[in-house]
N, C-alpha and C positions, 0 to 999 in steps of 0.2 A: 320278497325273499329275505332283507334284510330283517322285516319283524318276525319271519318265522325262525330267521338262524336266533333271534334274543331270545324268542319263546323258548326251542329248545334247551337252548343252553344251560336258562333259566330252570326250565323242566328236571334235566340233567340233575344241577345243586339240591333240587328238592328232593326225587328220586335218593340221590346218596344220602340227604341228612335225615330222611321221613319214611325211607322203608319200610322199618320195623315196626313203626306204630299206621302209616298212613292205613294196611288193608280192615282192620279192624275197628277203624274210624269209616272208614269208604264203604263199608260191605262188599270187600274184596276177598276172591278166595285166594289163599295163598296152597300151591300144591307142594308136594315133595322133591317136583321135578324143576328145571332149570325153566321148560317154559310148561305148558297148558298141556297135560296128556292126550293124546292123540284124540281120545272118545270117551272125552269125562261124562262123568253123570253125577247130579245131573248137568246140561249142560251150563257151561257158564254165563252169566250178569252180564251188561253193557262193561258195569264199572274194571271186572275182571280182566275182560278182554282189554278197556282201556292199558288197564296195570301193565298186562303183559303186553301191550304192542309199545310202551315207552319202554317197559327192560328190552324189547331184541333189538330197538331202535337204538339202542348205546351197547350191543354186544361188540362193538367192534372196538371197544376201548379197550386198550392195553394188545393187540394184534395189530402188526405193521400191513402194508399192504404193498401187493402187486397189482398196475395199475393199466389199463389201456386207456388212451387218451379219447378224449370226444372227436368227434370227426369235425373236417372243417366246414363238410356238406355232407350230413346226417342225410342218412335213407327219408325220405320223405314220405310220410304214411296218407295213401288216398283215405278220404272216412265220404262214409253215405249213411250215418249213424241211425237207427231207427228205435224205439221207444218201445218196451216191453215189459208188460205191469209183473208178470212173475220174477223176471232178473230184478224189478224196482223194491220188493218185496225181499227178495233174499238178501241185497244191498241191506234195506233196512235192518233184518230181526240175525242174521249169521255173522260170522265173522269174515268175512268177504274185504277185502282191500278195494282190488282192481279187478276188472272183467273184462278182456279185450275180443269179441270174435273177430276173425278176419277170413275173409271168404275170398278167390281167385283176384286180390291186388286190393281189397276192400275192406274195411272196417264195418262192419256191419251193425257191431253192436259197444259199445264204449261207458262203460259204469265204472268211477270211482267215488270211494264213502266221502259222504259230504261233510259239511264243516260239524255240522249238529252230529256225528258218529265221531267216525274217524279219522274225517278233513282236515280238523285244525293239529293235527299232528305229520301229514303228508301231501304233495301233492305230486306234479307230475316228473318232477324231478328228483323227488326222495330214493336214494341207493335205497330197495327192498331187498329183502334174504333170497337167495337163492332155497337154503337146505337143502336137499337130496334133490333137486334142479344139478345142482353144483357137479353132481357126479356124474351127469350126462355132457355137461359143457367140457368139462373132461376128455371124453369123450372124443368130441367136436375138435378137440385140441391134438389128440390122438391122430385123427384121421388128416387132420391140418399138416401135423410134423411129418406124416407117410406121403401124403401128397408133395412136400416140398426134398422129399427124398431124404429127409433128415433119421427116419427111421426106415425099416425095409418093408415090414406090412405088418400085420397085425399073427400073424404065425412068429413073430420074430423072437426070439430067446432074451431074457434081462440078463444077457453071462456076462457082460460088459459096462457092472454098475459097481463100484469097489463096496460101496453104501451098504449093502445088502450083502454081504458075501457073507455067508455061515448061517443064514436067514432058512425060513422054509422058502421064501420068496425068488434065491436065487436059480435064475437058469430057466424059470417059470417061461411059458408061453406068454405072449399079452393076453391072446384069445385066452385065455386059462383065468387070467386075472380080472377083465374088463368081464365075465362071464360070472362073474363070482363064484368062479370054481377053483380056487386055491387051491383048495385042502387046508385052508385056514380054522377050522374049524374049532378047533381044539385052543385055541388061543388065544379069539376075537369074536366078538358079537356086536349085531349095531348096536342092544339093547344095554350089554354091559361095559362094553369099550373092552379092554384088556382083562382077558377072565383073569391071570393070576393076580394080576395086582391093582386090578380094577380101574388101571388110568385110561383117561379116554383119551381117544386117538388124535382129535384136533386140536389138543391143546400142547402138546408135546413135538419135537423134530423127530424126524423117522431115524436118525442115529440114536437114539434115547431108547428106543423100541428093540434097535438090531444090536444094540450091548447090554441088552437087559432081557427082556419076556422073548424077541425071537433066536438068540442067539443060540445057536446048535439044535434049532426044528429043522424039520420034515416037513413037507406035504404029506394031509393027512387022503384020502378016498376024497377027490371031488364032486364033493355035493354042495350043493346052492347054499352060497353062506355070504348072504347080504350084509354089506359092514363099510366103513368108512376108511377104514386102514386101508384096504388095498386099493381104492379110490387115492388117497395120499403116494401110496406109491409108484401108481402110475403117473399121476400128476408129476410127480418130483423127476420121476425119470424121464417124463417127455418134455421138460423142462431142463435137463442133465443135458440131452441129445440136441437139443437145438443149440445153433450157432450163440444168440441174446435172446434172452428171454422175452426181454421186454420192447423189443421190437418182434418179436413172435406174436406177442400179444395185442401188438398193435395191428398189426398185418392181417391178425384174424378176426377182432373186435371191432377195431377203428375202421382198418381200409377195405375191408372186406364187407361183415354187418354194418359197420357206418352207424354206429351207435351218434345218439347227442348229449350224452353226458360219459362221465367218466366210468369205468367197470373197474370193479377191483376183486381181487382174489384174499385171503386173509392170510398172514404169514406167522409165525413164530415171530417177536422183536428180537433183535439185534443177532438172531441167527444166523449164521454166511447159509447160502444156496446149496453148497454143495452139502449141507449135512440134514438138507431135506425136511424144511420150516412151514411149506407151503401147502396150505388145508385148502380142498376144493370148495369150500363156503366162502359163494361170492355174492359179491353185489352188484345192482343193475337198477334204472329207473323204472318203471312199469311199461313203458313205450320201448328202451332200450332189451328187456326181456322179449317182447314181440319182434323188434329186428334182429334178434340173435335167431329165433325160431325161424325169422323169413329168407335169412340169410342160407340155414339148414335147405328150404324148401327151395333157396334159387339154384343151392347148391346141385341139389336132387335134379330140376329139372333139365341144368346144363351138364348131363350124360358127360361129367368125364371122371377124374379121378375121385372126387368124394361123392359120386353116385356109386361107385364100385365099392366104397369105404360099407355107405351106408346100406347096400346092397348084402354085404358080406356080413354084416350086424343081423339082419334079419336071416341070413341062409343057418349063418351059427348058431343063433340062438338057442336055449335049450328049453324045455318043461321046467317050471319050477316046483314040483311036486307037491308034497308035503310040507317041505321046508320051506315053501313060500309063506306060511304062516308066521315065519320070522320075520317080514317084511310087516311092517306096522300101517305103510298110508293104504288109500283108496282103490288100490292097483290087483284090487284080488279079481277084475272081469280079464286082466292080463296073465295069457296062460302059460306067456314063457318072457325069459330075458334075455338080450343078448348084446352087449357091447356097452354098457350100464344106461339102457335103455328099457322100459318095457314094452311088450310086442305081440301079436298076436291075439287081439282083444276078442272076446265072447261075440259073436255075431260080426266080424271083421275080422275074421283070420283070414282072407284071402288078399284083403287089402293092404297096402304098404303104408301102417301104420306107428310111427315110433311117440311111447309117452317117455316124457319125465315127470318127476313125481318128486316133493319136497315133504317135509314132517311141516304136520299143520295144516296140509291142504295145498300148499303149493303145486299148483298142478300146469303144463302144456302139451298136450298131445298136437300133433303134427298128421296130418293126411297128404301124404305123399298123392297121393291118384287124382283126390281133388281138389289139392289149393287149398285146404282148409288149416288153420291153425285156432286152438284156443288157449288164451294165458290167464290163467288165476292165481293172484297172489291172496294172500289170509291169514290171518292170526291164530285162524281155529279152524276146523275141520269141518261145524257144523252144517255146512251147505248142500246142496242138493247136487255132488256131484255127477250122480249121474244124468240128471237133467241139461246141467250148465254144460259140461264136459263131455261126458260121454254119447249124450243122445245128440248135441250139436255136431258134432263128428261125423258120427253116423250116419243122421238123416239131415246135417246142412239147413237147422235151425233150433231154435229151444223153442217150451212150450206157449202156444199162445194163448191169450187170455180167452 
C-alpha cells in the first residue's frame, strides 16, 4: 500500500506538470469533455483509457468530503469464485475496472484489471466513482431517514427547507423529485448542467443556484427530466432533517452495510451544511460497492420498513417515455424509473428488479426475487453490458465458453 500511495502521488505531480504535452506524446485522445464520451468512436486506445482513469482518480481534489467510517467487523463476503474465458476477455480488450457477481450469499464471479491494464493504478481498496450510482445511494439514504422517522414518507412536502424557498423546488413532493419529475425542465439538464448559465450543478452549493438560476421558478408540466440538481437537493435536504449527519452516515454505511473502508460523499470546501455543498458523487472500494448493494438486498428480505420503502419505488415508478432518451448510460432495456432507481427491465417487468446506473458504465442492478446482484465499475462504456449485466440477472449466469 505504501509503494502504491508514492506511485500515485508521484502520478498526481506528473499528471499536473505533463498534461498538455503528455496526450500527443502517448497517442492519447484528448476529448472535449471532462471525462471519455459515453459511446465514442471510434472507441478508445489502452493508453486513453489509461489517461482518463488517472484524471477521475484525483477528481476528488479541491472537494471536501462527507465521510462513513469503515466498520470494525466489515460484512464478510463468502466467494466460490469460478473462471470464465468471455468475462477474461472483456477484463482484457474494455474498459472494465471490477466485475463482482454475487449469487444467494455467493460470489461467483470476481475479475479486477490486472497489474499489466489497469492494476498498477487500483486495487481492492481504491475509493472508485460512484457517478449516477450516486443518485440511487441517495436514495437508500432517503428511505434510511423515513425509516428512522426523521422524515414522514416519501409523499412528504419540502415546505420546511428555508434553502429553497422562492425555488421551483419549494413545497415539491419527494416522490415528485426522486421520480425526476420536477417540472425542472426548463432550467436543468444532466447534459448541460444549468441551461441559463451553463453551470454545473456539482460543483456549486444549492444556495448559489436558489439566489441565481432558480430564484422566482415554477414547476414546469412533470415530465422525465433526469438531472443531477435535484439528486443535490434531495440529498441536502435528507441531510437538513436528520438529527447528525455523520453519524447518519455511519449508521447506514458503517453499521448497517459494514463497509471495510472508508465511503465518502463529495462536498463544496469550506461550505457550512446548511447552504447545501454536498453532491451525491460518492466513493466506495470495489467490495464496499457490493456491501452497499447487499445491504439494499438484506434490507428487502427482512420485510419491514425499507422493504415498504423499496416496494413503494417500484409501485411509483413511472414510463420514461420519450424523454428517456435524455438519459445517456446503458439503461434504455429500463422501461420506467422510480425513486432514482431504474425498474422494470425488458423481459423482467414482473420481477422486483432495481438498477443503478453511473456515466461510463458504472453499472449494479439488484434482483430482489433472487439473491442476485451484479457490480461493475469502468472507465468506459465499451463492455458487453448486456451479457455481463443484464443477461447475468436474468438468467443467473454470463456466457459460457
Amino acid at each position: 500500500m505504501m509503494r502504491r500511495a508514492i506511485l500515485m502521488s508521484a502520478m498526481l505531480i506528473f499528471l499536473s506538470a505533463c498534461t498538455a504535452k503528455m496526450p500527443e506524446d502517448a497517442g492519447v485522445k484528448i476529448y472535449d469533455t471532462f471525462y471519455i464520451p459515453q459511446y465514442a468512436q471510434p472507441e478508445p486506445n489502452d493508453a486513453t483509457l489509461k489517461y482518463y482513469l488517472q484524471k477521475v482518480l484525483y477528481d476528488t481534489a479541491g472537494f471536501g468530503r462527507l465521510s462513513a467510517e469503515a466498520a470494525e467487523n466489515p460484512r464478510q463476503l463468502v466467494r466460490d469464485v469460478g473462471e470464465n474465458q468471455f468475462l477474461n476477455e472483456q477484463m482484457k480488450n474494455t474498459g472494465i475496472i471490477s466485475y463482482l457477481y454475487y449469487d444467494n450469499g455467493v460470489i461467483k464471479y470476481d475479475a479486477l484489471s490486472n497489474e499489466n491494464r489497469f492494476g498498477y493504478l487500483i486495487d481492492d481498496d481504491t475509493p472508485l466513482w460512484t457517478h449516477s450510482i450516486g443518485k440511487s445511494w441517495t436514495s437508500y439514504l432517503l428511505g434510511h431517514a423515513i425509516c428512522r422517522g426523521e422524515i414522514d414518507d416519501v409523499y412528504s412536502r419540502i415546505d420546511d427547507w428555508p434553502l429553497i424557498d422562492g425555488t421551483l423546488y419549494e413545497d415539491q413532493r419527494l416522490i415528485d423529485l426522486i421520480n425526476m419529475r420536477a417540472g425542472d425542465q426548463f432550467v436543468v439538464t444532466e447534459a448541460d448542467g444549468l441551461i441559463e448559465s451553463g453551470r454545473w450543478f456539482n460543483v456549486h452549493p444549492l444556495s448559489s443556484f436558489a439566489q441565481l438560476e432558480l430564484a422566482g421558478t415554477s414547476p414546469a408540466s412533470r415530465e422525465y427530466n433526469y438531472n443531477g440538481l435535484v439528486t443535490n437537493v434531495v440529498l441536502n435536504y435528507v441531510l437538513y432533517k436528520v438529527e447528525d449527519e455523520e453519524t447518519f452516515l455511519n449508521d447506514v454505511f458503517t453499521t448497517n452495510a459494514r463497509i471495510e473502508n472508508p465511503l465518502f460523499f463529495l462536498t463544496q470546501r469550506s461550505i457550512p451544511l446548511e447552504l447545501g455543498p454536498v453532491r451525491y458523487s460518492a466513493r466506495a472500494s470495489r467490495y464496499d460497492f457490493l456491501r452497499v448493494g447487499i445491504a439494499m438486498l438484506d434490507d428487502w428480505n427482512n420485510n419491514g420498513c425499507m422493504n415498504n420503502y423499496f416496494r413503494t419505488l417500484l409501485d411509483e415508478s413511472k414510463r420514461k417515455g420519450f424523454a428517456s432518451r435524455q438519459h445517456p448510460h446503458k439503461n434504455e432495456s429500463a422501461l420506467r424509473y422510480g425513486g432514482f432507481y431504474h425498474t422494470h427491465y425488458v423481459g423482467m417487468r414482473n420481477r422486483n428488479v432495481l438498477g443503478m446506473d453511473g456515466y461510463g458504465g458504472q453499472s449494479q442492478l439488484i434482483d430482489f426475487d433472487n439473491n442476485r446482484i451484479v457490480s461493475v465499475n469502468t472507465i468506459h462504456t465499451n463492455y458487453d453490458w448486456g451479457e455481463l449485466v443484464y443477461r447475468a440477472i436474468k438468467h443467473g449466469d454470463i456466457q459460457k465458453e
